[in-house]
PDB file with one MODEL, atoms N, CA, C and O in Angstrom:
MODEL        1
ATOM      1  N   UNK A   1       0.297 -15.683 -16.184  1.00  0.00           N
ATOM      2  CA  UNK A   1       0.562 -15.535 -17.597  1.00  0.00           C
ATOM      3  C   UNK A   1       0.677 -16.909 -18.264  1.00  0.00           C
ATOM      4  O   UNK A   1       0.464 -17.216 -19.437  1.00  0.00           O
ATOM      5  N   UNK A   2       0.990 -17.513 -17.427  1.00  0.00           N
ATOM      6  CA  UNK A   2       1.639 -19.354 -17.988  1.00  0.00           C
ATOM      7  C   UNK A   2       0.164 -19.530 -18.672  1.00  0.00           C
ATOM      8  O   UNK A   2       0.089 -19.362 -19.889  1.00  0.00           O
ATOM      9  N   UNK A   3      -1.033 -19.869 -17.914  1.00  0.00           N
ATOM     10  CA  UNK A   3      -2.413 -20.242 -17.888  1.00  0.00           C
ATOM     11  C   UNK A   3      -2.731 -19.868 -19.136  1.00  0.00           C
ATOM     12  O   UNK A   3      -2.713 -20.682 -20.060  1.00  0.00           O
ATOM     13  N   UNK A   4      -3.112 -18.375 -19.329  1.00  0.00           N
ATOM     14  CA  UNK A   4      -3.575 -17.425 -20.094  1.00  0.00           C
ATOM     15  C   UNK A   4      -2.626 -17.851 -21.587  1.00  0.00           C
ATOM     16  O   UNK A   4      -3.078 -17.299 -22.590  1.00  0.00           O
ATOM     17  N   UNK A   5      -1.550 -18.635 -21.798  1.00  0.00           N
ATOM     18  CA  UNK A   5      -0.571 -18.068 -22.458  1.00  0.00           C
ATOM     19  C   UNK A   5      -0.864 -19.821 -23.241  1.00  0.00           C
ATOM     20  O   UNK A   5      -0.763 -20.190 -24.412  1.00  0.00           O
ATOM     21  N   UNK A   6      -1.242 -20.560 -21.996  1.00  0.00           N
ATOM     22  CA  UNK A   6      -1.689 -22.082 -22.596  1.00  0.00           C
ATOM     23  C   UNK A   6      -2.643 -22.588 -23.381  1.00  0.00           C
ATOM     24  O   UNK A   6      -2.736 -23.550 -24.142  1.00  0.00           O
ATOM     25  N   UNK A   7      -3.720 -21.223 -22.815  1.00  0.00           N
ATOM     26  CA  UNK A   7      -5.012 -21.288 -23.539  1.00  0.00           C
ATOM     27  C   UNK A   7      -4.922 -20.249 -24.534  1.00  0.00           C
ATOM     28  O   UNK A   7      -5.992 -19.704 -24.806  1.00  0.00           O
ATOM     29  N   UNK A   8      -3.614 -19.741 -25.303  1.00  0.00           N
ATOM     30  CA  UNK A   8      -3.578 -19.013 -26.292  1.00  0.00           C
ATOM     31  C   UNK A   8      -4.449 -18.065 -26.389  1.00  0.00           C
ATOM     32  O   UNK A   8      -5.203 -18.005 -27.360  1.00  0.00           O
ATOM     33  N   UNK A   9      -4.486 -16.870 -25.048  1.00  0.00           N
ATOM     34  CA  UNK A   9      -5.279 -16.011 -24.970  1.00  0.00           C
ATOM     35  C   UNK A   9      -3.927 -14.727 -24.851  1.00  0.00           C
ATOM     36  O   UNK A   9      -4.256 -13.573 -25.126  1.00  0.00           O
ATOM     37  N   UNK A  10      -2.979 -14.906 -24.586  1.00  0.00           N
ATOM     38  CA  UNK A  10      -1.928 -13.956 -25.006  1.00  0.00           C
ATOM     39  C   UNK A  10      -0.626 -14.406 -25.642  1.00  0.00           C
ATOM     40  O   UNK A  10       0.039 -15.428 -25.471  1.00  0.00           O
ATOM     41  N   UNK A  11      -0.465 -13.435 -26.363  1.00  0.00           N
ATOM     42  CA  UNK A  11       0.654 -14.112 -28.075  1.00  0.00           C
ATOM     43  C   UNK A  11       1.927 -14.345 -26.830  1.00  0.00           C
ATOM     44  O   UNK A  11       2.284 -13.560 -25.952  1.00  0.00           O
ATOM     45  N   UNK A  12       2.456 -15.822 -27.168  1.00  0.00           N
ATOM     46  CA  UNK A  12       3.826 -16.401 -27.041  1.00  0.00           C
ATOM     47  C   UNK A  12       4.418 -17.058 -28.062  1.00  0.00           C
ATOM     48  O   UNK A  12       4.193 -17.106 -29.271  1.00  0.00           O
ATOM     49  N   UNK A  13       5.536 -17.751 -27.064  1.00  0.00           N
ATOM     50  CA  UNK A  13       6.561 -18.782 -28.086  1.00  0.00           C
ATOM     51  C   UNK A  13       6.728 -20.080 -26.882  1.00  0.00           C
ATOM     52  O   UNK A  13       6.998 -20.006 -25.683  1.00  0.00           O
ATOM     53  N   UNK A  14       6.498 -21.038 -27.592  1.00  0.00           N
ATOM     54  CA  UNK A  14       6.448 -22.053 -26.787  1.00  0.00           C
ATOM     55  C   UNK A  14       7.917 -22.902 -27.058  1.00  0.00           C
ATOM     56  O   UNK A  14       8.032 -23.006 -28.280  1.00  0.00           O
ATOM     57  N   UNK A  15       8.797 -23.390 -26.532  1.00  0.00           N
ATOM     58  CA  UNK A  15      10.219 -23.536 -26.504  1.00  0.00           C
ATOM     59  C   UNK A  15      10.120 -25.148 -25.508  1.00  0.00           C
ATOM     60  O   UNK A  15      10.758 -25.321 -24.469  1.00  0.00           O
ATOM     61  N   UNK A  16       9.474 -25.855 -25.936  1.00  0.00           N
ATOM     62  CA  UNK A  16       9.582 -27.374 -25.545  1.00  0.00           C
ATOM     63  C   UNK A  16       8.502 -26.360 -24.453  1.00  0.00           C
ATOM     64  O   UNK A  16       7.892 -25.327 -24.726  1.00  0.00           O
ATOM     65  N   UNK A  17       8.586 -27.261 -22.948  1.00  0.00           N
ATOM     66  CA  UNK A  17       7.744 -26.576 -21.812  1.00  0.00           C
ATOM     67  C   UNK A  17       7.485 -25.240 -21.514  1.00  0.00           C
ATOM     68  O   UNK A  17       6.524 -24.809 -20.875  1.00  0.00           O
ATOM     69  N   UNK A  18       8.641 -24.443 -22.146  1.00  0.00           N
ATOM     70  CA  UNK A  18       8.971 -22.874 -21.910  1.00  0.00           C
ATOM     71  C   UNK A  18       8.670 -22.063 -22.213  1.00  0.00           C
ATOM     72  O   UNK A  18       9.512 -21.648 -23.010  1.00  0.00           O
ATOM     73  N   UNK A  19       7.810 -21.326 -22.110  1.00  0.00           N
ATOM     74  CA  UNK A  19       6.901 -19.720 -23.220  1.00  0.00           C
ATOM     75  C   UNK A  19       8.486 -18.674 -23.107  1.00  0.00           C
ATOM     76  O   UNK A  19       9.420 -18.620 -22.307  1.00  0.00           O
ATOM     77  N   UNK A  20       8.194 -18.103 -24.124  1.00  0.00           N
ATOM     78  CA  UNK A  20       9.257 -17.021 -24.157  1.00  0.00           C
ATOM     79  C   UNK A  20       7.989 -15.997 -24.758  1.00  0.00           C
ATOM     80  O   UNK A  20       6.929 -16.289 -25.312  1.00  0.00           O
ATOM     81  N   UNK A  21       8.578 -14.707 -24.400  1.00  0.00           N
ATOM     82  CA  UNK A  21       7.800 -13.690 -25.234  1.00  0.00           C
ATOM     83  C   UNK A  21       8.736 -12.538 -25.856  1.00  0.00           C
ATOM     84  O   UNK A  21       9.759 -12.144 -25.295  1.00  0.00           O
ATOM     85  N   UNK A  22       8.405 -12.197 -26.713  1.00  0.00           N
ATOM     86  CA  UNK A  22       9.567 -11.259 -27.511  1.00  0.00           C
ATOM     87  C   UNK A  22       8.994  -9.988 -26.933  1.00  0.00           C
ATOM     88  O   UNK A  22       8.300  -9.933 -25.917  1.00  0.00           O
ATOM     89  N   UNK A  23       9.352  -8.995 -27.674  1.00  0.00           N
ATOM     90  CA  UNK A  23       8.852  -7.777 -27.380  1.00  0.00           C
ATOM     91  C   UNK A  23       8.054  -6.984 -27.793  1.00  0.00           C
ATOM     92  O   UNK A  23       7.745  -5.913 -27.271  1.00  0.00           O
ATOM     93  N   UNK A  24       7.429  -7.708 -29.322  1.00  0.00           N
ATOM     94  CA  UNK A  24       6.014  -7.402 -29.773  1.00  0.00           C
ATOM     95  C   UNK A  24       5.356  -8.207 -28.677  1.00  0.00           C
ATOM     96  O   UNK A  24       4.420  -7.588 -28.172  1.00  0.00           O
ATOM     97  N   UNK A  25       5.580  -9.478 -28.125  1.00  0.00           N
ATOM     98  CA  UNK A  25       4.261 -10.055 -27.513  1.00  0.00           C
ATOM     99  C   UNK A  25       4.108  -9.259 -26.438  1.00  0.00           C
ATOM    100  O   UNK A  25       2.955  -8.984 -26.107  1.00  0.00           O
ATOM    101  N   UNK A  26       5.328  -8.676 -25.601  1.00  0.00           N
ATOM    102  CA  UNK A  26       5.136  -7.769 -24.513  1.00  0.00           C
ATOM    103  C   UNK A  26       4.391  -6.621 -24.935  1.00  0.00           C
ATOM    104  O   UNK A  26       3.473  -6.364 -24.156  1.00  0.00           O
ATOM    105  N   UNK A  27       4.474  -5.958 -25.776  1.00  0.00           N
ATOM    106  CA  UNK A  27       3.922  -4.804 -26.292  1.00  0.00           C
ATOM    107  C   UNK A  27       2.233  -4.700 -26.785  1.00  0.00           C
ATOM    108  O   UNK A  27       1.381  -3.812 -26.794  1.00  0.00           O
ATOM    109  N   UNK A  28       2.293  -5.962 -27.129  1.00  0.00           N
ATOM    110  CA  UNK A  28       0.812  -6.352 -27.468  1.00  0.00           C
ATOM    111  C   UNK A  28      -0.105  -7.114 -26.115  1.00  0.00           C
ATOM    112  O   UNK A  28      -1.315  -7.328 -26.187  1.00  0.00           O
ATOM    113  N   UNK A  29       0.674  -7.426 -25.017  1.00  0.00           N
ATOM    114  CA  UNK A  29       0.037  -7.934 -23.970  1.00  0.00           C
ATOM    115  C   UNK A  29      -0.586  -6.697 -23.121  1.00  0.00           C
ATOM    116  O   UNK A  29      -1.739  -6.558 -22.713  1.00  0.00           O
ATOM    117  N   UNK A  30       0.698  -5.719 -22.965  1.00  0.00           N
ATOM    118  CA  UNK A  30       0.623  -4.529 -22.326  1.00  0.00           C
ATOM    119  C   UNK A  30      -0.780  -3.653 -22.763  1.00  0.00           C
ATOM    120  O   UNK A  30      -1.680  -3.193 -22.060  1.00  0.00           O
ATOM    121  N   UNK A  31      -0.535  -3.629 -24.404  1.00  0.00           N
ATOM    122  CA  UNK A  31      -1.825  -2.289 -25.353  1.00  0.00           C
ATOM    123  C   UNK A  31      -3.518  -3.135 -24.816  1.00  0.00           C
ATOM    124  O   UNK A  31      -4.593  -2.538 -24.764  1.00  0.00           O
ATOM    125  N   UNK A  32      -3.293  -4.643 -24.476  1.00  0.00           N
ATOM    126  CA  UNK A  32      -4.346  -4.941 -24.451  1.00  0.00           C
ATOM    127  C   UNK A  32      -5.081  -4.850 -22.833  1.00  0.00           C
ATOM    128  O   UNK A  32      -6.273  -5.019 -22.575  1.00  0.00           O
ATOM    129  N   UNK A  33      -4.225  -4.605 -22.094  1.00  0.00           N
ATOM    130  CA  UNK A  33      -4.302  -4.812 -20.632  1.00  0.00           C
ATOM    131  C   UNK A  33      -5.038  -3.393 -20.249  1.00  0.00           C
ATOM    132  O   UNK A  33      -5.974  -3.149 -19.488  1.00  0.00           O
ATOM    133  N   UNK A  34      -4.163  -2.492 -21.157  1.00  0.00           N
ATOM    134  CA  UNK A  34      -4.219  -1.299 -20.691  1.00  0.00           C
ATOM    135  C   UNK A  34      -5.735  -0.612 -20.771  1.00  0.00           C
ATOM    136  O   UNK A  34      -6.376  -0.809 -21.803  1.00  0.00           O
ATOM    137  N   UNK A  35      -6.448   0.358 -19.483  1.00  0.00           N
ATOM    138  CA  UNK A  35      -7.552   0.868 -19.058  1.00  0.00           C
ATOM    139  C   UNK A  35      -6.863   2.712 -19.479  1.00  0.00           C
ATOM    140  O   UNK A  35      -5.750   3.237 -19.492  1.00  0.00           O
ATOM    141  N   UNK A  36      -8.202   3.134 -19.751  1.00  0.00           N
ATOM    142  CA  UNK A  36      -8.264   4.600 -20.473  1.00  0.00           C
ATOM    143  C   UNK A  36      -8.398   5.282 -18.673  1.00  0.00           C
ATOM    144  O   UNK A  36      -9.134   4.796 -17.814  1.00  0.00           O
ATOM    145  N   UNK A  37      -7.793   6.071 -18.547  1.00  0.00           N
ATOM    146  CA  UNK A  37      -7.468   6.929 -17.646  1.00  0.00           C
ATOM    147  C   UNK A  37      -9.535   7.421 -16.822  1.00  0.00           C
ATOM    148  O   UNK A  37     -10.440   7.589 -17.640  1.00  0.00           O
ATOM    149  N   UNK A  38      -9.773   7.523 -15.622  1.00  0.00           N
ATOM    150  CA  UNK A  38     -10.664   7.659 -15.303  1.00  0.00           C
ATOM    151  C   UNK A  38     -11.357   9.181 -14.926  1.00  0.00           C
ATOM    152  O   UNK A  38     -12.529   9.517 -14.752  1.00  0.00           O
ATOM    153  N   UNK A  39     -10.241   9.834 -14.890  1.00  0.00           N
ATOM    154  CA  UNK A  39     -10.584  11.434 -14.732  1.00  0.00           C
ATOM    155  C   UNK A  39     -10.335  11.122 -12.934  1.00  0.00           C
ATOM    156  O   UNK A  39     -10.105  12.131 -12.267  1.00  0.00           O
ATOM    157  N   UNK A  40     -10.365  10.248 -12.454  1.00  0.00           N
ATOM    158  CA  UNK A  40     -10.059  10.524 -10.633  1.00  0.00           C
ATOM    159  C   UNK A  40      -8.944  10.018 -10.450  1.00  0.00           C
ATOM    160  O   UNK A  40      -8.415   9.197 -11.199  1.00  0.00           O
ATOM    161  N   UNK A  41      -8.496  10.454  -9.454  1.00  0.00           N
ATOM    162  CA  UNK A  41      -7.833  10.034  -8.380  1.00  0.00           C
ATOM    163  C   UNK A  41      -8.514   9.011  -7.338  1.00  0.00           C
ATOM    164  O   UNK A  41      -9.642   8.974  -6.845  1.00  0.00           O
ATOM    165  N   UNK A  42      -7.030   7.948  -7.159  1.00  0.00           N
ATOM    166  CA  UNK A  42      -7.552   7.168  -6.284  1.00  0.00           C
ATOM    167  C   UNK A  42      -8.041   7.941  -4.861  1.00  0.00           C
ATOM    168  O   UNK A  42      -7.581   8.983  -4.395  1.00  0.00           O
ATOM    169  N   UNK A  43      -9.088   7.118  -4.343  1.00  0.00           N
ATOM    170  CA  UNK A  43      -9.005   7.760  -2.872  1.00  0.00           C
ATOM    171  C   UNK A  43      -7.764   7.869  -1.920  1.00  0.00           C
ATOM    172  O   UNK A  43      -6.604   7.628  -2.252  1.00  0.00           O
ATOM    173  N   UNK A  44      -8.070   8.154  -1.039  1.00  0.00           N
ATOM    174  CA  UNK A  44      -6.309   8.237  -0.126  1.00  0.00           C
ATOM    175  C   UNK A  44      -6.974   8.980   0.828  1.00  0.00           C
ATOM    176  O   UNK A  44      -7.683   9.984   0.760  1.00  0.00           O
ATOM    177  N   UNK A  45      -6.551   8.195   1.836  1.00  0.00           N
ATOM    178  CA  UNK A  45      -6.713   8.601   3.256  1.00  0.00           C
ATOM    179  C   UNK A  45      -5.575   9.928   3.436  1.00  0.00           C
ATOM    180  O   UNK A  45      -4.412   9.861   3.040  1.00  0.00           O
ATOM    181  N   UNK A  46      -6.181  11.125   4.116  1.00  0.00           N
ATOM    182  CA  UNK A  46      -4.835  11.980   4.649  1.00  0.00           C
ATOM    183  C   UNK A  46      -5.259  11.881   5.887  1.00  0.00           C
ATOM    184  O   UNK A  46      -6.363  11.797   6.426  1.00  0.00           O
ATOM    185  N   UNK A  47      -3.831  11.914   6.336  1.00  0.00           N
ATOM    186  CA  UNK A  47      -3.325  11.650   8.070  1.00  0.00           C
ATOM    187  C   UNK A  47      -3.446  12.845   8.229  1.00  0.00           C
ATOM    188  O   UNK A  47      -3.290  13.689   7.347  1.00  0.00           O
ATOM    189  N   UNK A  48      -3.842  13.122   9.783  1.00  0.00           N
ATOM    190  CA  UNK A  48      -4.096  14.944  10.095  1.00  0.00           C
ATOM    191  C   UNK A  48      -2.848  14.460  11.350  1.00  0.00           C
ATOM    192  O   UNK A  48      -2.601  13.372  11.871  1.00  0.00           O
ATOM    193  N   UNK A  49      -2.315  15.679  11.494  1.00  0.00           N
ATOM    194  CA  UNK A  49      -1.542  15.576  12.667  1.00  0.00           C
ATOM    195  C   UNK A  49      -1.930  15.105  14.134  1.00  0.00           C
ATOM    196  O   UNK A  49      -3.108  15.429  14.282  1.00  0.00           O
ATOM    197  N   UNK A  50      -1.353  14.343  15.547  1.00  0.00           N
ATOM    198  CA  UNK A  50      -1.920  13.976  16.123  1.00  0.00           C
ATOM    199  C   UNK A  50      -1.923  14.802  17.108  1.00  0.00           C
ATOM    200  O   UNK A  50      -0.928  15.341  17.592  1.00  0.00           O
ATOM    201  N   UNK A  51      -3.479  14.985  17.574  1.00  0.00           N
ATOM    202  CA  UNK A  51      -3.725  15.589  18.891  1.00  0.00           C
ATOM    203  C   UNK A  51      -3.216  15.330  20.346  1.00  0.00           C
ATOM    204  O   UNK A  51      -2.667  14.243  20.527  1.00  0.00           O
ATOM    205  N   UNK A  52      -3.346  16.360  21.626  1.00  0.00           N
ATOM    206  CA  UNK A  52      -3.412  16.046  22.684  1.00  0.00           C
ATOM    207  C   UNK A  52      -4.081  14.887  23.087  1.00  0.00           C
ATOM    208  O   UNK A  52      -3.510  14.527  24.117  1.00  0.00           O
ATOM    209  N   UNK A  53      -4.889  14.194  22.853  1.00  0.00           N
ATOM    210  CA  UNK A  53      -5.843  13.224  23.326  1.00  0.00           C
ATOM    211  C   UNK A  53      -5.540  11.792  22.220  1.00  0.00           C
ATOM    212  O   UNK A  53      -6.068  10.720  22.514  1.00  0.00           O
ATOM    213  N   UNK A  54      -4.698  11.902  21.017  1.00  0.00           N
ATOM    214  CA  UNK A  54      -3.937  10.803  21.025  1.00  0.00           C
ATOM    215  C   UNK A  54      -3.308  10.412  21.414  1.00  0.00           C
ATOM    216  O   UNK A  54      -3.337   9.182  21.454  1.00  0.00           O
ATOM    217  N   UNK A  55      -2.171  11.165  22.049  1.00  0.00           N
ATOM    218  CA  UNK A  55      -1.030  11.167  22.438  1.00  0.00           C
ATOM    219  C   UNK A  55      -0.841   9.955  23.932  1.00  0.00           C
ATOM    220  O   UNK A  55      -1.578  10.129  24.902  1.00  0.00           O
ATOM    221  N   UNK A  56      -0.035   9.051  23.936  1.00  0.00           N
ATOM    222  CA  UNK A  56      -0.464   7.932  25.083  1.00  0.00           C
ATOM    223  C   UNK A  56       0.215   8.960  26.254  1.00  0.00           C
ATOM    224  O   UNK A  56       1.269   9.594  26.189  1.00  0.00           O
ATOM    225  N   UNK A  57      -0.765   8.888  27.328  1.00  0.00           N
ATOM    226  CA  UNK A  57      -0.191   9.440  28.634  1.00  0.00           C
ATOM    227  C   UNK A  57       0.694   8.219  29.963  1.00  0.00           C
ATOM    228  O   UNK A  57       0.255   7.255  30.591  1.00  0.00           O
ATOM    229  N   UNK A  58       1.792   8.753  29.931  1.00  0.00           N
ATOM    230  CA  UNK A  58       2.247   7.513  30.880  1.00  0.00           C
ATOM    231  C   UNK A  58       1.866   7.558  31.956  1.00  0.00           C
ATOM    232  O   UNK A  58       1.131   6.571  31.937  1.00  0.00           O
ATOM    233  N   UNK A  59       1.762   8.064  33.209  1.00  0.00           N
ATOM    234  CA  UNK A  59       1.536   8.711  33.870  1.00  0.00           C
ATOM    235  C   UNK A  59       0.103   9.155  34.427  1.00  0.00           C
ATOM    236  O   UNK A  59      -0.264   9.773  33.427  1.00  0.00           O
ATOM    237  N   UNK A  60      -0.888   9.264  35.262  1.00  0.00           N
ATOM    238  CA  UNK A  60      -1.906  10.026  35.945  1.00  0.00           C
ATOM    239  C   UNK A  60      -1.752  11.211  36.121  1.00  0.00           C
ATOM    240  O   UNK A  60      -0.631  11.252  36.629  1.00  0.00           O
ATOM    241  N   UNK A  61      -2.167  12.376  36.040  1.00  0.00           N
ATOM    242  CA  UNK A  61      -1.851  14.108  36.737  1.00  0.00           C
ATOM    243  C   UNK A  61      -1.863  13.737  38.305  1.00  0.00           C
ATOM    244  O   UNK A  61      -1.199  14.313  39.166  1.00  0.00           O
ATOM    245  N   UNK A  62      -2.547  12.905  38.461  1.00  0.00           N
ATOM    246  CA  UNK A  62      -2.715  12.633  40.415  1.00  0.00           C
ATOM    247  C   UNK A  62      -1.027  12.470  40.957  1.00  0.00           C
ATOM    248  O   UNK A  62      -0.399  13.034  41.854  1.00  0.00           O
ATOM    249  N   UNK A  63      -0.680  11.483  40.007  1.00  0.00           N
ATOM    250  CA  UNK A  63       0.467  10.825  40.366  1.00  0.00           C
ATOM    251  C   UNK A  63       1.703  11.898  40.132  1.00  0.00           C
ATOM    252  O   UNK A  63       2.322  12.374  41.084  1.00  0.00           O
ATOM    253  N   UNK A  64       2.012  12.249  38.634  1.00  0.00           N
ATOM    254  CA  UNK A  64       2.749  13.951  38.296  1.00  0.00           C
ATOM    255  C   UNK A  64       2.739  15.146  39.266  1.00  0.00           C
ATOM    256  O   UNK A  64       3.730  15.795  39.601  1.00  0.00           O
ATOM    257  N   UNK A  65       1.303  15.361  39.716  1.00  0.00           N
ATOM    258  CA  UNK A  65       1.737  16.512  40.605  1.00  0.00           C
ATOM    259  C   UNK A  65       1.985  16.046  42.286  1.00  0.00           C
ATOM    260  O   UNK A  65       2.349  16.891  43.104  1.00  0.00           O
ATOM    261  N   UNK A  66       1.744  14.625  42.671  1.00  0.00           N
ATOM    262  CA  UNK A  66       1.919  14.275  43.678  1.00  0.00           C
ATOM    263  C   UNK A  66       3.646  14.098  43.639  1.00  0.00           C
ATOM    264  O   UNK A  66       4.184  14.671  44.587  1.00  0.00           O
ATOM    265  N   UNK A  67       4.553  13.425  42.735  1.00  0.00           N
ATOM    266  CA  UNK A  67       6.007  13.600  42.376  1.00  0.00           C
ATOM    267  C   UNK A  67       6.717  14.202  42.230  1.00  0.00           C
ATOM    268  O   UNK A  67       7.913  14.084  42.497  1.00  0.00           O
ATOM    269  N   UNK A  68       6.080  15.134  41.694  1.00  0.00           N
ATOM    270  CA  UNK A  68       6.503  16.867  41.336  1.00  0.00           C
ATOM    271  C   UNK A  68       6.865  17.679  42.492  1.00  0.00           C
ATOM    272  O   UNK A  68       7.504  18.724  42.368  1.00  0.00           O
ATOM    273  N   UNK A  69       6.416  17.160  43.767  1.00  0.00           N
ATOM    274  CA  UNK A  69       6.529  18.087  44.985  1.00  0.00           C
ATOM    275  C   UNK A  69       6.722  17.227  46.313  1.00  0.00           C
ATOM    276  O   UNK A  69       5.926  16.869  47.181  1.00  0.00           O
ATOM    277  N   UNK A  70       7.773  17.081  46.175  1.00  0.00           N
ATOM    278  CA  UNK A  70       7.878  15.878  47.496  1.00  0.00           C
ATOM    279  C   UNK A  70       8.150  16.851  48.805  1.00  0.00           C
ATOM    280  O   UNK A  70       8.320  16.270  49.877  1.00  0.00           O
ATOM    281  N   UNK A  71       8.195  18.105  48.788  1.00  0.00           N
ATOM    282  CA  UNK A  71       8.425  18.648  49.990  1.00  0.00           C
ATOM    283  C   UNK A  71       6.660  19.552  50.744  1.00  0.00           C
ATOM    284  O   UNK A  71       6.416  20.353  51.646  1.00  0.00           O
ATOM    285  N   UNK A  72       5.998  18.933  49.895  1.00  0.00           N
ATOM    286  CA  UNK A  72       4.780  19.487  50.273  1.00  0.00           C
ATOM    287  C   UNK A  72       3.716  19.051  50.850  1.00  0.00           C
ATOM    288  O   UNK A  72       3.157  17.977  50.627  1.00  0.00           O
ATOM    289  N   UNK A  73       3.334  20.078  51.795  1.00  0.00           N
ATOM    290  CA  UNK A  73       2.594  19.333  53.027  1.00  0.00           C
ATOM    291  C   UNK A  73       0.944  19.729  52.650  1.00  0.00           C
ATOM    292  O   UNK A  73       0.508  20.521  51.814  1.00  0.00           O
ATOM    293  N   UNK A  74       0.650  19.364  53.050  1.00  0.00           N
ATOM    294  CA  UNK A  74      -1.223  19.737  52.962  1.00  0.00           C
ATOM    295  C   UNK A  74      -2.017  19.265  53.826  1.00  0.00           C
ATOM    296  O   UNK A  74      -3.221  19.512  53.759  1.00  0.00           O
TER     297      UNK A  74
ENDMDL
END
C-alpha cells in the first residue's frame, strides 16, 4: 500500500513520512479493489474417506498369523 500510496494511485494523507488513511480512503480503496462475483465456486478438493489399502500395515500377514499361534505345529 506504502508504494501504490507514493505514486498517488490510492487516496491518502501523508503526515511527514507517515500515510494515514481515514475511512473514506478505506472505503474508496476497498469499492475500487473490489471484483463482481463470478457465478463459481472455487475449486476444492473433497477428501473421500480412507480405504483398506491406504491404511499403513505394520506388520506382514506371514508374520501375524505366524504370532498369532505359537502353539502350532505343521
Amino acid at each position: 500500500m506504502r508504494r501504490r500510496a507514493g505514486r498517488r494511485q490510492i487516496p491518502c494523507t501523508f503526515l511527514g513520512k507517515h500515510l494515514r488513511f481515514s475511512a473514506t480512503d478505506l472505503a474508496t480503496i476497498i469499492a475500487a479493489a473490489a471484483q463482481p462475483p463470478t457465478g463459481r465456486r472455487p475449486n476444492r478438493r473433497h477428501r473421500r474417506p480412507p480405504t483398506d489399502t491406504d491404511l499403513p500395515h505394520t506388520k506382514s500377514h506371514a508374520s501375524i498369523t505366524d504370532a498369532s499361534h505359537p502353539h502350532r505345529t505343521e
